[in-house]
C-alpha positions as CSV (number, residue, x, y, z in Angstrom):
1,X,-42.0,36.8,-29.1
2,X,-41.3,34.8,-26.2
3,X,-41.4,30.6,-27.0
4,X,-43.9,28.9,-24.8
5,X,-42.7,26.8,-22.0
6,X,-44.5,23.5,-23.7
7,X,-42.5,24.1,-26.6
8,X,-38.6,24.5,-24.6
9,X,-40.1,21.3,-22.8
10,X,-40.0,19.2,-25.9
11,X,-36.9,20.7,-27.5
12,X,-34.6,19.4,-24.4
13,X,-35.5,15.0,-24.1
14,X,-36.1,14.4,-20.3
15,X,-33.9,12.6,-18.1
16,X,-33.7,8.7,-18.5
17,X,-34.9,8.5,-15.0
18,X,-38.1,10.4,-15.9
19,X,-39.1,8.2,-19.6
20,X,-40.1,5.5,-17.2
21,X,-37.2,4.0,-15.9
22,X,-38.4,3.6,-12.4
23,X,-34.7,4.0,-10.6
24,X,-32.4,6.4,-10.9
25,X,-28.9,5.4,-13.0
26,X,-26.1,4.5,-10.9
27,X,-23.7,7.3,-8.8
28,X,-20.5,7.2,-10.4
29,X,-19.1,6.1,-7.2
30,X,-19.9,2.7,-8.2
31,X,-17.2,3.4,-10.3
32,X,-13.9,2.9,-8.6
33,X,-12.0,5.6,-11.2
34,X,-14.3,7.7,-9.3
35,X,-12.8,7.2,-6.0
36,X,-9.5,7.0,-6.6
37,X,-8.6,10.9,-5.7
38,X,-10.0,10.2,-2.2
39,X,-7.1,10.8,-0.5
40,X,-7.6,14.3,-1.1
41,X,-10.9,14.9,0.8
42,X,-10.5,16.7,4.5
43,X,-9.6,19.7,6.5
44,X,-5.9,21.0,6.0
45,X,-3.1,22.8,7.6
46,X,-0.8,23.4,3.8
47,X,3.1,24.1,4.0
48,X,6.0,24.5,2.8
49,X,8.5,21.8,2.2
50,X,10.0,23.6,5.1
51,X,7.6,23.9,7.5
52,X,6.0,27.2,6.9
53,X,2.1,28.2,6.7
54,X,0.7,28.5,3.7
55,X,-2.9,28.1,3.8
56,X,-5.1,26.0,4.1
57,X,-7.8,24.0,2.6
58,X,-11.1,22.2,2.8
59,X,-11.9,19.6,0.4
60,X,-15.4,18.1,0.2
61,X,-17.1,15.5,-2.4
62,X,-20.0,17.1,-4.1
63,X,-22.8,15.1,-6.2
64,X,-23.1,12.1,-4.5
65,X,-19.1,12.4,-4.4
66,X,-19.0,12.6,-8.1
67,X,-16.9,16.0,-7.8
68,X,-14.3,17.2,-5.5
69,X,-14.8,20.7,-4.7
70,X,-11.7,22.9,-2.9
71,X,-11.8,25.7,-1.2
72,X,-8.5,27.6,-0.5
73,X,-7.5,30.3,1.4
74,X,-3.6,31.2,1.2
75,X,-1.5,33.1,3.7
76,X,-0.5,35.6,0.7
77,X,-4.0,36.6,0.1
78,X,-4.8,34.7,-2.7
79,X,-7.8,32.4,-2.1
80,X,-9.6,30.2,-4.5
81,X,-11.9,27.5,-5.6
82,X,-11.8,23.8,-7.8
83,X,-14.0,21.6,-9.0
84,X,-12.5,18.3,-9.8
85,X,-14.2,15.3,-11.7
86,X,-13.4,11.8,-13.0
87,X,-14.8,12.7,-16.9
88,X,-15.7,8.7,-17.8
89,X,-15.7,9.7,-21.3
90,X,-12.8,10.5,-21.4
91,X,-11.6,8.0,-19.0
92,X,-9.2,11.1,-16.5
93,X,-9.6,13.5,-14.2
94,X,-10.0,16.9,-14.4
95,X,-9.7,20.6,-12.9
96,X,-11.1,23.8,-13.1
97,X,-9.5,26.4,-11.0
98,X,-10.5,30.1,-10.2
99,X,-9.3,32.5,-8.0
100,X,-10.3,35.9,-6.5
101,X,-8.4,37.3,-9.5
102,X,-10.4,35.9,-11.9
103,X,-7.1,33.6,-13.6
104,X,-8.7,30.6,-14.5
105,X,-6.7,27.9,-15.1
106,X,-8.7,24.6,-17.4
107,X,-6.8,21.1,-16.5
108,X,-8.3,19.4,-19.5
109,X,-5.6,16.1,-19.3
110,X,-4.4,13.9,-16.2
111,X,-2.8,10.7,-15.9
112,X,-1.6,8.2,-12.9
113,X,2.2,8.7,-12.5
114,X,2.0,5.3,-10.3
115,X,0.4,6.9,-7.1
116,X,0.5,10.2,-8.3
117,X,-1.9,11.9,-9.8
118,X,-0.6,14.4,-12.4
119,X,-3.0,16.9,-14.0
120,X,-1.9,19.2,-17.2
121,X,-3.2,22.1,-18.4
122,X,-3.0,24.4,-22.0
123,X,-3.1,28.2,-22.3
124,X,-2.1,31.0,-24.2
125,X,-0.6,34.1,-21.4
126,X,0.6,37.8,-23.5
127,X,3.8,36.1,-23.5
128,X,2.9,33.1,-25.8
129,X,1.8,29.7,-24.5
130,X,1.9,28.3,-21.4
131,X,1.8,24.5,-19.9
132,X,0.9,23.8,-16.4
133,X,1.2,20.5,-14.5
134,X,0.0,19.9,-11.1
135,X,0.4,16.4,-9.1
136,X,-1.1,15.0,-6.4
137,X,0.4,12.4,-3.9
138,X,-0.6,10.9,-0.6
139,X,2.5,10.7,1.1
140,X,0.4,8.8,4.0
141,X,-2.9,9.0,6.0
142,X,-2.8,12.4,6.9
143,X,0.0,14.4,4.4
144,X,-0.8,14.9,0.5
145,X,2.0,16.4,-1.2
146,X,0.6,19.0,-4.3
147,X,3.6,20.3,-6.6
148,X,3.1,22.7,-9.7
149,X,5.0,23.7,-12.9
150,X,5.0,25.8,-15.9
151,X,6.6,26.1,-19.1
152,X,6.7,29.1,-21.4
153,X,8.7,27.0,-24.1
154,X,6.7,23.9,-24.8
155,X,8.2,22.1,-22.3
156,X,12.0,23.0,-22.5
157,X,12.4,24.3,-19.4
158,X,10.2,24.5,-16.4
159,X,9.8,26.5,-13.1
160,X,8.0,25.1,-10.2
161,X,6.2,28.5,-8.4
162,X,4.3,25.8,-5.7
163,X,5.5,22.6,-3.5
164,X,2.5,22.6,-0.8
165,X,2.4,19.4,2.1
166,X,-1.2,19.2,2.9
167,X,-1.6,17.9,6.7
168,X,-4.8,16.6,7.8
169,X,-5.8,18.4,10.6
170,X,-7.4,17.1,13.6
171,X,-10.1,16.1,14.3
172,X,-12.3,17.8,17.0
């Protein structure tokens, strides 16, 4: 038997908005935590620390510019997606990353390295656990710097499989 629609109505309480507050609550990008990955928003050329094409990039704010979303297409064929948030309960910013392979990768944990925005992520691979990190730095106007590491032995050691230089591409 199939529960009435009255009945899922009153199980979920309705949006503050709708119990009679007569305004909307504030976008978050009243709150400047919100704003602070900025710098990342545009149209981009990515390379190498040498010079070489490596994709490129298109990130846009979402929700009022509650969320960055990215959309990335790589010269080596992988392409994927993220959605990135300032999570005020928690007071950081987040990641969640998905490619056309399906490997998901959850950055739960992020932290200002001065102007460097450093996220972390936890997972378990075949292998054993794995820990990610992934920073963010505007270099200047128009160049963002995006460097990536993993550990297989709880930090020990670490490889760094990325070092990307986003360039801002020109306007048109």
């Amino acid at each position: 038997m199939r529960p009435r629609l009255s009945a899922l109505l009153l199980a979920f309480p309705a949006p503050l908005f709708a119990q009679g507050q007569t305004q909307p609550p504030p976008s978050c990008m009243t709150h400047p935590e919100s704003r602070t990955f900025d710098f990342w928003v545009g149209e981009w050329d990515v390379t190498t620390p040498q010079g070489q094409p490596a994709g490129t990039s298109s990130v846009q704010r979402l929700l009022e510019g509650c969320a960055l979303y990215e959309n990335w297409i790589g010269k080596g064929g992988v392409s994927g997606k993220s959605l990135n948030g300032y999570n005020t309960g928690l007071r950081m910013w987040q990641q969640f990353w998905i490619d056309q392979t399906g490997r998901v990768t959850e950055y739960r944990q992020s932290e200002w390295v001065g102007d460097t925005l450093r996220f972390t992520a936890h997972s378990t691979t075949p292998q054993g656990s794995m820990t990610q990190v992934m920073s963010f730095a505007k270099i200047d106007a128009n160049t963002v710097r995006q460097w990536g590491a993993v550990s297989l032995d709880d930090g020990k050691t670490w490889t760094s499989p990325w070092d990307l230089y986003y360039h801002r591409k020109a306007r048109t």
